[in-house]
N, C-alpha and C positions, 0 to 999 in steps of 0.2 A: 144614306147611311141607315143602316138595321138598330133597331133600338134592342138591347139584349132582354131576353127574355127571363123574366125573375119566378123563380118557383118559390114562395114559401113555406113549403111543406119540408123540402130540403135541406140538411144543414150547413153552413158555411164550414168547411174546413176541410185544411188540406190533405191530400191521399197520406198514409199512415205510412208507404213503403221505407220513405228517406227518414222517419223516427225512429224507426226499429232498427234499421241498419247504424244507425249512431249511437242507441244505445247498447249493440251490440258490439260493434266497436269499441267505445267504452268498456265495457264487460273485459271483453279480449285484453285491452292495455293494463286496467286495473288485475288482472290475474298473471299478465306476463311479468310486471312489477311486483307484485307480490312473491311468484318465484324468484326474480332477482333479488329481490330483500331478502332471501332463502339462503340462496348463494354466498350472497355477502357477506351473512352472520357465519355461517359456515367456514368461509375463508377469517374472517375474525376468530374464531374460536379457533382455529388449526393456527393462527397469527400467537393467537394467547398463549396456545401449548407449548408452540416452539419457544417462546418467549420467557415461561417457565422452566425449559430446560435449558434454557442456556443460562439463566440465572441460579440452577441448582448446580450446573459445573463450574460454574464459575465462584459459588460457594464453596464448593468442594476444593477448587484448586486454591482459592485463599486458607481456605483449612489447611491442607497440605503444607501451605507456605509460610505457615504462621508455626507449622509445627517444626518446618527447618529450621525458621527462626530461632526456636526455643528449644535447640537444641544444647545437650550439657556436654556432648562429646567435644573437647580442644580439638581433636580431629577433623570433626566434622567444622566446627568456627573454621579451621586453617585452614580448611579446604573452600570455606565458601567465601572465605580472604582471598584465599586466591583466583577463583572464579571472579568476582568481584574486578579485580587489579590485571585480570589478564590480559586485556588488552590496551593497557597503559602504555608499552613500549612500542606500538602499534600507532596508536594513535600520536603520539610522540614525535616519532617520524614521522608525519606526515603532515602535521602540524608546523614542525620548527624544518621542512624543507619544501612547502608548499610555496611557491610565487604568484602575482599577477600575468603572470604568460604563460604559466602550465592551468588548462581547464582540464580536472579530473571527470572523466567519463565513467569509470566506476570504480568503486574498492570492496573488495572483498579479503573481510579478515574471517580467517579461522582461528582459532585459540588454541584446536586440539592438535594443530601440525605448527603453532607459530608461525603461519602463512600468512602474506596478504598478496594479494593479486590486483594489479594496481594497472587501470589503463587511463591513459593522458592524453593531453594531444597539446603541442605548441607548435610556435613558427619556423621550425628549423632543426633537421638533424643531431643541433651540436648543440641544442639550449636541454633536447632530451637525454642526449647522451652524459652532459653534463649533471645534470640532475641523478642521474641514473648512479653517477661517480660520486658525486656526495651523499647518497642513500648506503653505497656500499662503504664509504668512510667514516660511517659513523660509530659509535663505541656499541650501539644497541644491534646493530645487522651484524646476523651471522653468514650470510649467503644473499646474493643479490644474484638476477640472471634476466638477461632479456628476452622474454620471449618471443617480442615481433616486433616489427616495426615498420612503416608502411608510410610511405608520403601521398598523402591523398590532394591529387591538385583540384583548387578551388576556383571559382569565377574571382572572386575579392582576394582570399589572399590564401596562396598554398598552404597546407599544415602537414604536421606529420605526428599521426598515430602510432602510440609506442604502448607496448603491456612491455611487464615489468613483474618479476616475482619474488619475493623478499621475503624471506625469514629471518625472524627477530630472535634474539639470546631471553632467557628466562627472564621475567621479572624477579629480580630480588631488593625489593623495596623500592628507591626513588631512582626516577629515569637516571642515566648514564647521561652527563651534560653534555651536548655536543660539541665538534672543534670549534665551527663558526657557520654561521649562518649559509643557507644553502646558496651556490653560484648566483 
């Protein structure tokens, strides 16, 4: 075995190359961070602006609404009376003829045609049909019409999808009682 040869003239330490490249490294991360910290204020401050606008329409539309409110015209009170109560006989219906075996799939009321467009689905042609006949018997339906109807067979248990379009008589104060409870 060779005994290592020691220069003391020489300094221990190691080649400089892998220091410079680390702190250049560094360098590179601490400046790509720094542009991302850029970015992000930037998206906060564009966060903030949105944020103040939506808060100055939304001042503005409370303003507006406070000015309906306070309003002196009877006119305008009877009119927001009735916007208000408009869809009472609507809701009425659907309310005091709803069962545990019809699932409503969707309602859709309008106010300005007294429409509602009503799709269901039960077990059986004749529990829809049924329903459909006590909708139209009631004191508040001006017009009732089926629009579709459709028996959709299931693994577990067949159903049948029914739309349905109703239009209700005016509201003129409190719902119209109904005969009797729906089939």
């Amino acid at each position: 075995m060779k005994t290592a040869a020691i220069d003391f003239r020489q300094g221990n330490r190691p080649p400089p190359g892998p220091g410079l490249m680390a702190i250049g490294l560094g360098i590179a991360m601490l400046v790509g961070a720094l542009q991302y910290l850029a970015v992000l204020q930037e998206q906060g401050r564009a966060l903030d602006a949105r944020d103040d606008a939506i808060a100055a329409q939304e001042r503005q539309r409370q303003a507006i609404s406070k000015a309906h409110k306070n309003l002196e015209n009877p006119r305008a009170q009877e009119l927001m009376a009735l916007q208000r109560y408009a869809t009472e006989p609507a809701r009425h219906l659907i309310e005091r003829g709803w069962r545990p075996n019809i699932a409503l799939l969707s309602v859709e009321v309008a106010t300005a045609t007294r429409e509602i467009n009503l799709v269901f689905e039960t077990r059986s042609a004749q529990e829809a049909l049924s329903f459909a006949d006590w909708l139209e018997s009631q004191p508040n339906t001006e017009r009732m019409t089926v629009k579709r109807q459709v028996e959709k067979p299931g693994p577990p248990i067949k159903s049948v999808e029914t739309a349905l379009q109703v239009i209700w008589r005016p509201y003129r104060g409190m719902p119209a009682p109904a005969d009797e409870g729906a089939p």
